[in-house]
N, C-alpha and C positions, 0 to 999 in steps of 0.2 A: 692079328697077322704077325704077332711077333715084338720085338725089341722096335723102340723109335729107332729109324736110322737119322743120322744127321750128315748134310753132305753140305758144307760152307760154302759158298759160291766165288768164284777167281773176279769176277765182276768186280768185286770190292778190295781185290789184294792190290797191290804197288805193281803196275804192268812194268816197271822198270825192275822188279825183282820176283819175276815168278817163280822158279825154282826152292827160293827161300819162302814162297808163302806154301806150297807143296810139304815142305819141311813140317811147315806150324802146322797144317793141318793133319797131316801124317801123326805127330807128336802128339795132336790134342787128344787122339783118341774119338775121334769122326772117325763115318763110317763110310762117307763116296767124297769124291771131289767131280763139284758141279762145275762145269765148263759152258756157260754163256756164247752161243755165239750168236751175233748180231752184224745184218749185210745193211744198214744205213737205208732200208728199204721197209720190209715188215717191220722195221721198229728205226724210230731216229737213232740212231746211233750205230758204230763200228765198234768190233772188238778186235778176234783173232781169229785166225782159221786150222785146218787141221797140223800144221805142223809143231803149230805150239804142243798139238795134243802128243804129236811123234816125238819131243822134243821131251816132254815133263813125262812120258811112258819112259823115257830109259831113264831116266832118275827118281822114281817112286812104283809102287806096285798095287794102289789104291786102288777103289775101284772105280772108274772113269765115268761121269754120268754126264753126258755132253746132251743142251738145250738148245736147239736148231732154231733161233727167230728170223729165220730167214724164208725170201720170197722162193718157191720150186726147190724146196728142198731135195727131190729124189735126184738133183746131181748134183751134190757132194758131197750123201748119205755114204755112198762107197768110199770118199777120202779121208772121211771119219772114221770109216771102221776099219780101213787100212791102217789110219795114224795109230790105232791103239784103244779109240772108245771101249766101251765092256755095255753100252747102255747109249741109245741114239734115241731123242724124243724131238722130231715136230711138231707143228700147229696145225690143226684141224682147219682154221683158215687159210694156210697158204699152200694144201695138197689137195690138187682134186681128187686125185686116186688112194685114197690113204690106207683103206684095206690093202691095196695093192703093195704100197712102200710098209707096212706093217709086215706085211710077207717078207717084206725083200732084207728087211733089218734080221727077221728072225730068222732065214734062210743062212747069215752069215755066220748065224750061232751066238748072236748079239740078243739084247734084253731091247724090247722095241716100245717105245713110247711116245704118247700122245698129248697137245695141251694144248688148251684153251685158254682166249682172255678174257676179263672180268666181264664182258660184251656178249660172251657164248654163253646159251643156256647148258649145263651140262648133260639136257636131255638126245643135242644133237649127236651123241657118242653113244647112243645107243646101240647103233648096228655096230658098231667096230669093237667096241668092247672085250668081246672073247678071243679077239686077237692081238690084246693088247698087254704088254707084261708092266705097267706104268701109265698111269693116266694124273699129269700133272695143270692144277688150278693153278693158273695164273691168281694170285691176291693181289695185286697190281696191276697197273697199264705197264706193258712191259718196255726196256729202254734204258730204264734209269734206274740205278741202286738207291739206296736211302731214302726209299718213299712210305706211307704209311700204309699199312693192311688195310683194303676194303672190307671189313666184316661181313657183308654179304655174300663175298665170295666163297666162303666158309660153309653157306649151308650148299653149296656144289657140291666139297669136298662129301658134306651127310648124303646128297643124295644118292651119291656113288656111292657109296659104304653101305646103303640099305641096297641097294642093287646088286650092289658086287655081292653079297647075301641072298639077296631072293633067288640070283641065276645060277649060284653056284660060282663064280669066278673066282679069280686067284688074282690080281691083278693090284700093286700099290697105287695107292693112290698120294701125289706127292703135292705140298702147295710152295709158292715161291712170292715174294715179296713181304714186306714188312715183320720176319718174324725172330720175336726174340724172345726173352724169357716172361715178358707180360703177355705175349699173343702166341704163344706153345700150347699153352695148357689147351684153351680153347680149339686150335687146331689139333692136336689130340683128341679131345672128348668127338667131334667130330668124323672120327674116324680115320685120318691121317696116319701114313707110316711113313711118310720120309719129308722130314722139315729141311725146306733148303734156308741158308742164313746167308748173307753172304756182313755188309756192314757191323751189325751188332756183332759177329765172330770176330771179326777183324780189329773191332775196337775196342774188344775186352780186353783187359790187364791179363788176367788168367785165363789162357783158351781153354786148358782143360777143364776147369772148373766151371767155367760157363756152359760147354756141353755133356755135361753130366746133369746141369741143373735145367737145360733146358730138355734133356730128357725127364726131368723132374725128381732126379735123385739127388741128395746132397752130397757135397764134395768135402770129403777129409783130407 
């Protein structure tokens, strides 16, 4: 499918300076900025909502890939795509009509995305599939940053990769939790195209250089 995209995740930046984490990730030479949002409901915890996203849109031009852990996501799917997102992904558990919201994201002209937690087999995405521009494995319970990869969840990622193959789709398939440059490779060989980071980016010395290598190239 192309080049590993890498999109570090805000979850793990200094919520007292997010513009300047925009910056670093901008500078490191990533290719999305993941936006976390979390309603204290579908998952323990609070983040932010869309006007952080309106807020970090007029001071960057990245590409915006915002992750909806929230309960009825199709009302505030519109205030994200208003804020600026380029890319809106739900939970297959907290939408009963997801084909439906799948439309309604791609109607906006937006990249529409779908995810699962380590709990969902990834066979339940079968029918929605070809309507989906992003289908993102949860490798974690989602919530909380700095937790370690489920390896299990990894062979979701393959099965959707032999799929997205057998049907003919076009659809990334992206995973989120635990990953750095020991648990890359693996999500790679698995068929992976977009590794979200959010902690090990944040805490490398050298950003650039850490996503170069976790694209698996070396850094000069």
């Amino acid at each position: 499918m192309g080049k590993t995209i890498i999109a570090p995740s805000m979850l793990s930046a200094d919520f007292a300076d997010f513009g300047g984490a925009l910056t670093l990730i901008e500078d490191s030479g990533a290719d999305w900025i993941h936006l976390d949002v979390m309603d204290g409901q579908f998952v323990p915890n609070l983040t932010f909502g869309p006007k952080l996203v309106k807020d970090l849109r007029r001071r960057g031009s990245a590409f915006f890939d915002v992750h909806l852990m929230v309960q009825t996501p199709e009302r505030i799917v519109p205030d994200f795509i208003a804020a600026g997102a380029d890319s809106v992904t739900f939970h297959l558990e907290a939408a009963i009509h997801s084909h439906r919201l799948l439309q309604t994201i791609r109607g906006a002209g937006k990249k529409a995305g779908i995810s699962i937690v380590p709990s969902t087999p990834a066979a339940t995405l079968s029918e929605v599939l070809p309507y989906a521009d992003l289908v993102l494995v949860m490798t974690v319970n989602p919530g909380f940053g700095g937790q370690e990869l489920i390896p299990e969840c990894l062979e979701k990622a393959r099965t959707l990769s032999d799929e997205r193959k057998k049907r003919g789709l076009n659809f990334l398939i992206s995973v989120d939790g635990g990953i750095h440059e020991e648990t890359a490779p693996a999500a790679i060989a698995c068929g992976v195209d977009v590794l979200v980071t959010g902690s090990a980016f944040f805490d490398a010395p050298d950003k650039k250089a850490f996503v170069q290598r976790l694209r698996g190239k070396d850094y000069l």
